[in-house]
Backbone as CSV, one residue per row, in Angstrom:
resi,resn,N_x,N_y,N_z,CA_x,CA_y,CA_z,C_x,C_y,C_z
1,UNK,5.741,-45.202,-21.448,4.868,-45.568,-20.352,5.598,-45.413,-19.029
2,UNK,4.856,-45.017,-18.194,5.150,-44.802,-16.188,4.853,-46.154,-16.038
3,UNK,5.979,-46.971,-15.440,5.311,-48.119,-14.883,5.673,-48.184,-13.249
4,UNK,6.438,-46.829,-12.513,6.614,-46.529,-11.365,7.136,-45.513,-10.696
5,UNK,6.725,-44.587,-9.670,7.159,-43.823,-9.590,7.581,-44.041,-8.280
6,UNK,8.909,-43.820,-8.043,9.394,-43.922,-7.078,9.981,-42.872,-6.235
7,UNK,9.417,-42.129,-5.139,8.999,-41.307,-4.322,10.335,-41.565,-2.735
8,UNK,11.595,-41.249,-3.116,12.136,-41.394,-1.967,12.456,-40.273,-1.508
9,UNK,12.283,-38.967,-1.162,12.357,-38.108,-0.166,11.899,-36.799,-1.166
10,UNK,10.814,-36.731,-1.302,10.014,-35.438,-1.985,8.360,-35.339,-0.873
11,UNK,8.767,-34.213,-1.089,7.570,-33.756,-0.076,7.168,-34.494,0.991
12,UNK,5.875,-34.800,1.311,6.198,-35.489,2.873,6.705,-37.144,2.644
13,UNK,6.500,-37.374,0.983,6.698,-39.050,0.996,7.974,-39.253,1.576
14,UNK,8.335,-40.831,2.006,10.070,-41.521,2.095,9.358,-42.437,1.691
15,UNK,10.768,-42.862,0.978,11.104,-44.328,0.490,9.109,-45.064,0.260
16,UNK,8.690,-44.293,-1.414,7.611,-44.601,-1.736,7.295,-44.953,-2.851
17,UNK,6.475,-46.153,-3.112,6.762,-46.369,-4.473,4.968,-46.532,-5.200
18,UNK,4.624,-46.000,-6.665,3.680,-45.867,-6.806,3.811,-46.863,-8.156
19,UNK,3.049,-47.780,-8.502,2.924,-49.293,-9.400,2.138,-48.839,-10.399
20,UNK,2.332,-48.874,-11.754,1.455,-49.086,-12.657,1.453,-49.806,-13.865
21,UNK,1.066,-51.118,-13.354,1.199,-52.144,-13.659,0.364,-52.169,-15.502
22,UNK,0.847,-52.672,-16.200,0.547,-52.924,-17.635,-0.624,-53.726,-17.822
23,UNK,-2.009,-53.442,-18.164,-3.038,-54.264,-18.396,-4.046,-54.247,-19.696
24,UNK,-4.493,-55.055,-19.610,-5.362,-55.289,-21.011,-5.760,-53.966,-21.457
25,UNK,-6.267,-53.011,-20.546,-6.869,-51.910,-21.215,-5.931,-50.664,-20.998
26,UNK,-4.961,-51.156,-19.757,-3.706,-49.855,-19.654,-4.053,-48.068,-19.774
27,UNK,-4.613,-47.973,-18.598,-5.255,-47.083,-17.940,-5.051,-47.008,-16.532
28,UNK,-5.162,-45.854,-15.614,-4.606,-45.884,-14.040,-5.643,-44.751,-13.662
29,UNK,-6.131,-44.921,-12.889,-6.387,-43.517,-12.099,-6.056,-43.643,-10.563
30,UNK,-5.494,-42.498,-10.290,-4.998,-42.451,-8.743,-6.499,-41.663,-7.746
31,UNK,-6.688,-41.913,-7.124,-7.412,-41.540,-6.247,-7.204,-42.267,-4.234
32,UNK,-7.712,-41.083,-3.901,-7.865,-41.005,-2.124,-8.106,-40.071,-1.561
33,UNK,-8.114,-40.360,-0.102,-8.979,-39.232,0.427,-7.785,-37.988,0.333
34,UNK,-8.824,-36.506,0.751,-8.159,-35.743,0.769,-6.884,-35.603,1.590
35,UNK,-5.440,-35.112,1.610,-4.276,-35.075,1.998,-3.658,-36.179,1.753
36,UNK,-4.045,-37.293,1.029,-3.421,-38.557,0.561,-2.041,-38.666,0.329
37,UNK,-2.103,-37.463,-0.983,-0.289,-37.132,-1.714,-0.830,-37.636,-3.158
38,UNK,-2.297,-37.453,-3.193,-2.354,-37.003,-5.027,-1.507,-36.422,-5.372
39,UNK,-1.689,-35.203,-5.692,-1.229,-33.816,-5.786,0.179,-33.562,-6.043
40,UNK,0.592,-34.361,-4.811,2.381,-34.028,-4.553,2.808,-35.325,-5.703
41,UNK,1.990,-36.553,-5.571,2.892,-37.646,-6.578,2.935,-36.891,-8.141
42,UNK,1.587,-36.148,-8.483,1.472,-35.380,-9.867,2.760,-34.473,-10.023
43,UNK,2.967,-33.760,-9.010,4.417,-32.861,-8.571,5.473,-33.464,-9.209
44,UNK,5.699,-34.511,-8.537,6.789,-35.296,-8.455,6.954,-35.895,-9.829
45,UNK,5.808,-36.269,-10.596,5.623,-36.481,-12.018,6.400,-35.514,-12.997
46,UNK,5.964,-34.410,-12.396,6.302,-33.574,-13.433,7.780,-32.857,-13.302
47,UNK,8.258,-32.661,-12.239,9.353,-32.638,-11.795,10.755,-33.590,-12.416
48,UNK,9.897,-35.141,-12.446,10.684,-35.760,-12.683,10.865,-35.909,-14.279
49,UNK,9.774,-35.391,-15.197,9.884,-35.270,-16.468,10.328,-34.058,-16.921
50,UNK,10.369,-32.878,-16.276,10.663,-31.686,-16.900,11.335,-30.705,-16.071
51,UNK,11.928,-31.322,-15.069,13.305,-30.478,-14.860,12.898,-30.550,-13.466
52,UNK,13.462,-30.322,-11.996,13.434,-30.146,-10.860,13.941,-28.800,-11.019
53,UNK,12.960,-27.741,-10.219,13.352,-26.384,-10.361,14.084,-26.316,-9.209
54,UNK,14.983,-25.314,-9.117,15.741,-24.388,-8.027,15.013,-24.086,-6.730
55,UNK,14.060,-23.452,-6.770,13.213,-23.196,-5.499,11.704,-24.303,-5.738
56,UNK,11.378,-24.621,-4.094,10.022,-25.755,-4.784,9.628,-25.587,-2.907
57,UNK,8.410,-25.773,-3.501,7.678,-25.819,-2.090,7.382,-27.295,-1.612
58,UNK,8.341,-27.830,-2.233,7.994,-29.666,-1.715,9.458,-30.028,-0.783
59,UNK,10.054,-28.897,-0.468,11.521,-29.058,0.490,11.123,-28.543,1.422
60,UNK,10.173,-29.262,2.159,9.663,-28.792,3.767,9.935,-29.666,4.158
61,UNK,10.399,-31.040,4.131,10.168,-32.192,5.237,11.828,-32.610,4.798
62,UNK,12.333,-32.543,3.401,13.936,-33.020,3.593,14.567,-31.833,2.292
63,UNK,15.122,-30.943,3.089,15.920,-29.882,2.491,16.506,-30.089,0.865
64,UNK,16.721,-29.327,-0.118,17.487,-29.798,-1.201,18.728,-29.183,-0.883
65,UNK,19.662,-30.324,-1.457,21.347,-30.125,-1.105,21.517,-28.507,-2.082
């Protein structure tokens, strides 16, 4: 289980943290308006489970070393 994703310098997020808290029926859906950072937190999901690639279009706002 994700019980947080923590978002400190990927794409436009800083120091961000996303909660998913454990409940009776333990289910989440993310939603907001458009340009929210759906999209990029799903990124960041997957990134963080299956490898951070070499080149990424989410190093526009803080460079990778």
């Amino acid at each position: 289980r994700i019980r947080q994703l923590s978002l400190i310098r990927y794409g436009h997020f800083e120091d961000t943290t996303l909660s998913f808290p454990r409940d009776e029926h333990d289910i989440h859906v993310v939603y907001g308006e458009n340009e929210a950072g759906k999209s990029t937190a799903l990124r960041a999901l997957g990134d963080a489970l299956f490898e951070f690639p070499t080149r990424t279009t989410m190093a526009f706002r803080f460079p990778m070393p």
